[in-house]
Structure formats: structure tokens, C-alpha cells
C-alpha positions, 0 to 999 in steps of 0.5 A, a space after each residue: 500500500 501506499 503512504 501518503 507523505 505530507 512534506 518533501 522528501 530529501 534526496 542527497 547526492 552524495 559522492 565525488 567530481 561526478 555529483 558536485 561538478 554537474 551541479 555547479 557547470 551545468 545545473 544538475 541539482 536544479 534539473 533534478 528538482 525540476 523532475 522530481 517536484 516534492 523532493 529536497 535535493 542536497 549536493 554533497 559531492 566534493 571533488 577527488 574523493 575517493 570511497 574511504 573520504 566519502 566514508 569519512 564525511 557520511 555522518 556530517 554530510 549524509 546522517 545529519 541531514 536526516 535524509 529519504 533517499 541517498 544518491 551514492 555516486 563515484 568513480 575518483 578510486 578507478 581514475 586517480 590509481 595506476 591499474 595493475 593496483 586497482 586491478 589485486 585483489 587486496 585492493 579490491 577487498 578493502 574497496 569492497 569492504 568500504 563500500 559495504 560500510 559506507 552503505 550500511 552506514 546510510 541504508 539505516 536512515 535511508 533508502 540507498 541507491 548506487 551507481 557508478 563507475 561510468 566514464 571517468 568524466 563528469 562533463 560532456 567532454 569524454 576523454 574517450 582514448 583514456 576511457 577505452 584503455 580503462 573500460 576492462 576496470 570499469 567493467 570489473 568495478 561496476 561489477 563490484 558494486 553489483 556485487 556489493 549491492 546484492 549483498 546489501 539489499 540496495 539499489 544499483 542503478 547501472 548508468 555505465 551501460 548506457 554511458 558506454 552505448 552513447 560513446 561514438 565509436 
């Protein structure tokens, strides 16, 4: 059944570049309100941060703001390290490991849904050779955060997939 809500619903945007660029170049958040009359929505993407900075910030800039949705949207750990180290398996444990903490972290408060990563870009600019020489890693990490997801009970909204798609080849 459906519940009647008698205020406005909170969504914040919470991760890196990806959240907070948009907003400021292009006016994300505003075109998010727009589509979404009766929500709230909160920036609190900071540039360059990576999941363990996120985890870091989640209480002041996510739990305190007693949010209805949280938007959890990332890709600064596949841009900022070489490969070969983002692709061992310590690496990934402790990003799995993050993750799953950063989300049961919020999933208490708040309906979590998780994208990302999806082109290494957060404008309309896509370096495309970069992304090709990192399209297996991103693969691998979309794959991760599936992974995670399902182990969490949250959403993943997979907008990597059609990222892809709208590359001209």
C-alpha cells in the first residue's frame, strides 16, 4: 500500500567530481528538482574523493541531514590509481569492504541507491582514448558494486551501460 507523505522528501547526492561538478557547470541539482517536484535535493559531492573520504564525511554530510533517499555516486578510486593496483585483489577487498560500510552506514536512515563507475568524466567532454584503455576496470568495478549491492539489499542503478552505448565509436 501506499503512504501518503505530507512534506518533501530529501534526496542527497552524495559522492565525488561526478555529483558536485554537474551541479555547479551545468545545473544538475536544479534539473533534478525540476523532475522530481516534492523532493529536497542536497549536493554533497566534493571533488577527488575517493570511497574511504566519502566514508569519512557520511555522518556530517549524509546522517545529519536526516535524509529519504541517498544518491551514492563515484568513480575518483578507478581514475586517480595506476591499474595493475586497482586491478589485486587486496585492493579490491578493502574497496569492497568500504563500500559495504559506507552503505550500511546510510541504508539505516535511508533508502540507498548506487551507481557508478561510468566514464571517468563528469562533463560532456569524454576523454574517450583514456576511457577505452580503462573500460576492462570499469567493467570489473561496476561489477563490484553489483556485487556489493546484492549483498546489501540496495539499489544499483547501472548508468555505465548506457554511458558506454552513447560513446561514438
Amino acid at each position: 500500500t501506499k503512504r501518503k507523505i505530507d512534506r518533501p522528501l530529501k534526496l542527497i547526492l552524495f559522492g565525488d567530481s561526478l555529483i558536485q561538478k554537474p551541479a555547479e557547470k551545468y545545473g544538475l541539482q536544479t534539473k533534478i528538482e525540476d523532475r522530481l517536484p516534492g523532493f529536497i535535493v542536497v549536493n554533497s559531492g566534493k571533488n577527488g574523493q575517493h570511497i574511504a573520504e566519502l566514508q569519512s564525511r557520511v555522518a556530517k554530510d549524509v546522517l545529519t541531514k536526516n535524509p529519504d533517499v541517498v544518491f551514492l555516486f563515484w568513480d575518483s578510486d578507478m581514475s586517480a590509481q595506476p591499474v595493475s593496483y586497482l586491478m589485486t585483489e587486496s585492493f579490491q577487498r578493502n574497496y569492497s569492504r568500504t563500500v559495504t560500510e559506507v552503505i550500511l552506514a546510510i541504508k539505516n536512515v535511508s533508502h540507498v541507491i548506487v551507481s557508478g563507475p561510468t566514464v571517468l568524466s563528469e562533463g560532456p567532454l569524454l576523454n574517450v582514448a583514456r576511457f577505452l584503455g580503462r573500460k576492462p576496470l570499469l567493467d570489473v568495478y561496476v561489477n563490484l558494486n553489483k556485487k556489493i549491492c546484492a549483498e546489501t539489499n540496495v539499489t544499483y542503478l547501472d548508468l555505465h551501460a548506457p554511458f558506454v552505448d552513447a560513446i561514438p565509436k
